[in-house]
N, C-alpha and C positions, 0 to 999 in steps of 0.2 A: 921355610918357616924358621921363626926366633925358636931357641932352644927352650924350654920351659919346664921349670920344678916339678918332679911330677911329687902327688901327693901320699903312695905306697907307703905303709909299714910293713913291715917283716922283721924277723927273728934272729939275732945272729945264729941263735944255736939250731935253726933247722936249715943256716945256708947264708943267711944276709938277705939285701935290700933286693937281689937281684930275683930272689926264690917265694913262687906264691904261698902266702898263706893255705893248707887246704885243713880246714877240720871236720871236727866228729863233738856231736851234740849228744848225751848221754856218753860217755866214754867209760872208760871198764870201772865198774864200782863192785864193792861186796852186798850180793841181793840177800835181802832179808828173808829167806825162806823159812815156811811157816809150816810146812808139813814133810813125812817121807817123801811122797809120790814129787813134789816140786823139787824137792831134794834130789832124788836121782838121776832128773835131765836136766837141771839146772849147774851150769858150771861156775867156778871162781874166776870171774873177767880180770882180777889184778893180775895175770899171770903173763907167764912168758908168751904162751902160746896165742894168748889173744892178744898181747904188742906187735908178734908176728902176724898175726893176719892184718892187724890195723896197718903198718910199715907196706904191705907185702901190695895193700890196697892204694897207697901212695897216698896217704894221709900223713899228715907230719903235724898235726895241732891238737889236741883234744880242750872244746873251750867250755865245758862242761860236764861232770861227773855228778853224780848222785851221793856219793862220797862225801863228809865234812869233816875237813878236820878237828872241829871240835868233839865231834865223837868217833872216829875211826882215823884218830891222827896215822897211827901206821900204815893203814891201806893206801891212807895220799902219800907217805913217804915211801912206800911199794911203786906208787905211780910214777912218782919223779925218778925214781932208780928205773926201772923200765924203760920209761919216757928216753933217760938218758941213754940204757943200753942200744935203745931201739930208732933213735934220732928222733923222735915224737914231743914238740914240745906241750908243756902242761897249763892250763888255767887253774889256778887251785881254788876249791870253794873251803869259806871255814867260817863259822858262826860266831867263833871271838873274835874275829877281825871285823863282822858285820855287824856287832853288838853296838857300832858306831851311827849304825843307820837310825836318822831322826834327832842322832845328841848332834845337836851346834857348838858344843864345846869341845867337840873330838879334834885331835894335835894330831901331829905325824908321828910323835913319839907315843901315843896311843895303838897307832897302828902296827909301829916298827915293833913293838914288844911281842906283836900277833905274828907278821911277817917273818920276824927274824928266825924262826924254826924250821923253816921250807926253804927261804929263799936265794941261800947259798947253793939248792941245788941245778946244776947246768941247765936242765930241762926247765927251770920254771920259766914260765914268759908272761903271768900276770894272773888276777885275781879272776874270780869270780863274783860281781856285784846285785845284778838283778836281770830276769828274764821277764820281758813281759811287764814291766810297772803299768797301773791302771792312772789316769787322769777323768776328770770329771768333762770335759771333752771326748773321751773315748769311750766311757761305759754310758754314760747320759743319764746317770742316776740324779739323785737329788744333790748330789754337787758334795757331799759327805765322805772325806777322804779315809780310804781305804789303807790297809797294813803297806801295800806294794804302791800309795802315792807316790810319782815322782818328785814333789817337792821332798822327802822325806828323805830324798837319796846327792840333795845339794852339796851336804858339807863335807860326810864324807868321800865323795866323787872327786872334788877340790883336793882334799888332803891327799888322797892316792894318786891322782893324774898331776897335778899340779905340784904338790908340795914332795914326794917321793917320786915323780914320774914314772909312774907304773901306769902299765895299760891294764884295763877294768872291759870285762865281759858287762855289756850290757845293752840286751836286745829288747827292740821293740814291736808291739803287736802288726800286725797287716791293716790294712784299710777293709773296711766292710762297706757293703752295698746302702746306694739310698745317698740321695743331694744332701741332707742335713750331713747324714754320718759321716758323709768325704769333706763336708768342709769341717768339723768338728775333727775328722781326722789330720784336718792341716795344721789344726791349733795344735793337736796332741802331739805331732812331730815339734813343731815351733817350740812348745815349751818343754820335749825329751828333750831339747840338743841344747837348749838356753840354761836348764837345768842342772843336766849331767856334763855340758860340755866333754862331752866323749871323743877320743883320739881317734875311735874307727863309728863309722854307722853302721850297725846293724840290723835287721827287718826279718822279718820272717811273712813267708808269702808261698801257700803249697795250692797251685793251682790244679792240681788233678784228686779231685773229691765231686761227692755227689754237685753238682750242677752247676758249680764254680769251672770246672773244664773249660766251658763255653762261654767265661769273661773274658776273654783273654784282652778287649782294654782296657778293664781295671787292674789286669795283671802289669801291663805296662805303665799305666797310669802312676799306679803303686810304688813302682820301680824310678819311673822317672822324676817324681816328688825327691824316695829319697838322692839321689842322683842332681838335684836341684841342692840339696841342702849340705850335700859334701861338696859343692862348689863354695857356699856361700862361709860355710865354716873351715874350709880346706882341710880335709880330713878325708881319707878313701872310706870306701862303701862295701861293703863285704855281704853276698847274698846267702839266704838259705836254700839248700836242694833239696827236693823232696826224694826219699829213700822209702819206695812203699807208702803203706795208707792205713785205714781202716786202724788208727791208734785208740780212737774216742770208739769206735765201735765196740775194742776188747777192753778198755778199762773200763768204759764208763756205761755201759749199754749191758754188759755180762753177757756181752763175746761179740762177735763178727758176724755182718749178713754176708753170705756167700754167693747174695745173687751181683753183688758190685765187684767190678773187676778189680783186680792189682794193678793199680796202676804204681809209676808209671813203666811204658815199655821201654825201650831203648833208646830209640827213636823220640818219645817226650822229655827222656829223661837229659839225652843230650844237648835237647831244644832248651830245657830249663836253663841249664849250665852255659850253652854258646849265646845264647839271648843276655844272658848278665854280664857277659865277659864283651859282647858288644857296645854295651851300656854304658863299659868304662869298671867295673865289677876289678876287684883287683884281691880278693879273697873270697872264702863261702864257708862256709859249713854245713855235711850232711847232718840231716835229721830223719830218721835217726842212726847215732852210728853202731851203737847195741842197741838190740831190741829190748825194751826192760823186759820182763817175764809176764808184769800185767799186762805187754800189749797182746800176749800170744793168748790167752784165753781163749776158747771159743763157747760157743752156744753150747755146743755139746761139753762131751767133759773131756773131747781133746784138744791136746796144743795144734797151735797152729805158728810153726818157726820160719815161714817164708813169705809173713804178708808185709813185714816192714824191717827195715834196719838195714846198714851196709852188712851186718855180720847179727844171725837171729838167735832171740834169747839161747837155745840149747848151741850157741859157737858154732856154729855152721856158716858156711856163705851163703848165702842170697844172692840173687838174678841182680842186684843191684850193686853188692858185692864187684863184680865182674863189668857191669858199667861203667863206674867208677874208676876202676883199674885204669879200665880202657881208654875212659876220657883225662885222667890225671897222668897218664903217658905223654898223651899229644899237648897235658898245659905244660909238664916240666920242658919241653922242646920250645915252649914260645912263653914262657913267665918273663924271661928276663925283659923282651921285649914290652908284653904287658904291665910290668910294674916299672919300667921307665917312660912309661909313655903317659898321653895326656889328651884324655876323648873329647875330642869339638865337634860330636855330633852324631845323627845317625842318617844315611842314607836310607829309603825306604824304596822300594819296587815292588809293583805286581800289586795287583785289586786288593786282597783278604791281606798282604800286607799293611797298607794304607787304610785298611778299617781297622783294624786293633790298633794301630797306633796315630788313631786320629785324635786321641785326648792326651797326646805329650806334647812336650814344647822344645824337645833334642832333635827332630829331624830335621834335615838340610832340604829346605824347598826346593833348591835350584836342580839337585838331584845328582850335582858335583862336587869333588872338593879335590885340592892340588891339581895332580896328573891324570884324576878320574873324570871324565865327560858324560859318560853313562854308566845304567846297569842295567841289563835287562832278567827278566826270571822274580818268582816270589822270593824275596831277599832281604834281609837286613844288612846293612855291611857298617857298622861299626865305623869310624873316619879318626885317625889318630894323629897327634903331632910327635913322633919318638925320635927325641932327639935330632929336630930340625926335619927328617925326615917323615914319609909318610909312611904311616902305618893303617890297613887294611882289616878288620877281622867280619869276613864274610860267612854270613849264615841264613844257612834253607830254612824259608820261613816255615815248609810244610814237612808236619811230620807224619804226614800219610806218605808221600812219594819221594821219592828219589827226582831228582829235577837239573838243568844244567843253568847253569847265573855266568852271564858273560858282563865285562865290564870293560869299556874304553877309554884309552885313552888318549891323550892330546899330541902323542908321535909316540917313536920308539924310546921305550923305559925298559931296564934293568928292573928284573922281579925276581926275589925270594920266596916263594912257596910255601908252607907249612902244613901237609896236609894228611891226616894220623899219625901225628911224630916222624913226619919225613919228608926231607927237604927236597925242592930241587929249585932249579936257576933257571933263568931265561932272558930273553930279549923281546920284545916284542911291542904291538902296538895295540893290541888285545889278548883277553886272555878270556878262556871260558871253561870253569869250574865244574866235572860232575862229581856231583853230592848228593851223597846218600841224606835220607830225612833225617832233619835234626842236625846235620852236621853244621861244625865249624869248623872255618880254614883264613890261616894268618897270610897275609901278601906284606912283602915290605918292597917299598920302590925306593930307590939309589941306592 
């Protein structure tokens, strides 16, 4: 194959172009507590010790705080000193520098007069602009534009990406169920990215909740849209990971049903993760990566610190905590690869594979690509051009079982391995993979 650009951002200060993005959505803020009793398990997240768990979790981004500089200028300047001790870099959110949202007259030198207070610190690597904007395409109201319009968010998008070359947090909502709402969801992508012309895509998409589990191709569906549209604008695509559940249950509900599981396990959680990173995925963000305090409410009148978060409200780990570890071991061993490379496609094998992703338009029909002739086993295998070479990222479609995915090829090829941060070499004319559920595993041939 011709070498090809690939489309990767990254950070100089958590590594360069070679090193994936991984972040943390909510990252350590100052929580507003409101009585004793919250007072005494609730800890201060600006601190040492929660940089060190975030670090220790192999997160190196936080693209979202709770925090505003406009009102707790020093807790952001606590973050980026941290950020910096701790090689973690920061998105800073601030409400004078967003005072620009909706003026058409806003300059760059409106901005830099916001900017310039944070932005000499190491760790910074870019704003915080908007989560979630609503379009009259995605809510399907009476067309009556809302505070979070994404037209609202045009000019100053322009002045920060363009006129300052700054990268801008700014994610958009999931796709929802229903033919109207998914073509209306195509217009609401068309006009986020025409709008904000954003330097990364971002989506948020948490498939294990009550009775969404069982989408799983609108889950890919979802994915390959965005995946369509960072081709079309060359910009990479950065997925959300679901870290726990049950958030709207404890904020919004006045606490958690206890009869719905924690999801997810290990096994889906990894599925999440190696399923994006097939896709061509070349960053993520868990969500969430503190747990805020209203997500732990429960029914009753106690806390509940292990139903969400990489790290739960009372600073503790979480079961997902230790996922994460796990699975951001095995990306730092194959990022470099990932973020030089350039996904044309996805191979699909096995029945329940070929049904969830019968509504994208990335799989390879012929069911080869290069030196690959076949697959057999429930599989996705990702198909890569990395620098002329092929690149490989094989994953078990099933996360009930443990299953073995064997793939052929066209004679004897040289294959590099990648399989839980650990390499080996070979020669051979097939190869056949056993994989634990959910796993992912990088092959590189010549």
């Amino acid at each position: 194959m011709k070498k090809e650009k690939t489309k990767a951002v990254s950070f100089e200060f958590i590594g360069g172009k070679d090193v994936m993005p991984i972040g943390g959505f909510f990252g350590p803020y100052s929580p507003k507590i409101e009585n004793d009793k919250e007072r005494a398990v609730i800890p201060e997240y600006v601190s040492k010790e929660c940089f060190q768990l975030i670090a220790e979790a192999g997160i190196n981004l936080i693209t979202a705080s709770a925090d505003d500089y406009a009102n707790v200028p020093e807790q952001v300047l606590r973050s980026l000193e941290l950020g910096t001790a701790y090689g973690i870099g920061v998105f800073v959110q601030d409400g004078n520098l967003l005072k620009g949202i909706g003026d058409d007259s806003y300059t760059a030198e409106d901005a830099l007069s916001a900017i310039r207070k944070y932005s000499d610190h190491a760790s910074f690597c870019g704003v915080y602009l908007v989560d979630e904007p609503d379009t009259p395409y995605y809510v399907e109201e009476t067309g009556v534009k809302g505070p979070k319009d994404v037209s609202r968010y045009e000019t100053i998008a322009k002045v920060l990406q363009e006129d300052l070359g700054l990268y801008c947090y700014a994610n958009m909502f999931p796709t929802v169920y229903g033919e109207t709402k998914v073509r209306n969801y195509k217009k609401y992508v068309e006009e986020f990215c025409r709008t904000i012309q954003p330097k990364i895509l971002i989506w948020d998409y948490y498939p294990f909740d009550k009775g969404r589990e069982a989408n799983w191709p609108m889950y890919f569906w979802n994915m390959d849209l965005i995946r369509q549209y960072s081709e079309r604008y060359q910009v990479p695509f950065w997925a959300s990971i679901q870290a726990g559940s049950q958030w709207a249950e404890g904020s919004m509900a006045g606490g958690f049903d206890s009869e719905i599981p924690y999801y997810p396990n290990e096994a889906q959680f990894n599925w999440n993760v190696n399923t994006c990173l097939a896709f061509g995925v070349q960053g993520f963000q868990y969500f969430p990566l503190i747990e805020p305090y209203y997500f732990a409410y429960g029914k009753s009148t106690e806390w509940d610190f292990e139903r969400n978060g990489i790290i739960g409200a009372a600073g503790n780990k979480t079961q997902w905590f230790h996922y994460a570890k796990n699975i951001n071991r095995h990306i730092a061993v194959i990022d470099e690869v990932l973020m030089n490379a350039v996904n044309k496609g996805i191979i699909v094998s096995g029945e329940e594979a070929k049904k969830n992703m019968a509504l994208t338009t990335c799989v390879i029909e012929s069911g080869a690509f290069e030196e690959v002739v076949s697959v057999t086993g429930d599989a996705l295998v990702g198909c890569f051009n990395y620098e002329g070479r092929t690149a490989l990222y094989v994953v078990n479609h099933s996360m009930e079982a443990a299953q073995n995915i064997s793939l052929e090829f066209g004679g004897a090829v040289d294959i590099r391995i990648v399989q839980n941060a650990t390499e080996i070499l070979e020669r051979a004319e097939s190869v056949t993979l056993s994989m634990a559920a959910g796993e992912g595993v990088l092959l590189m041939i010549g």
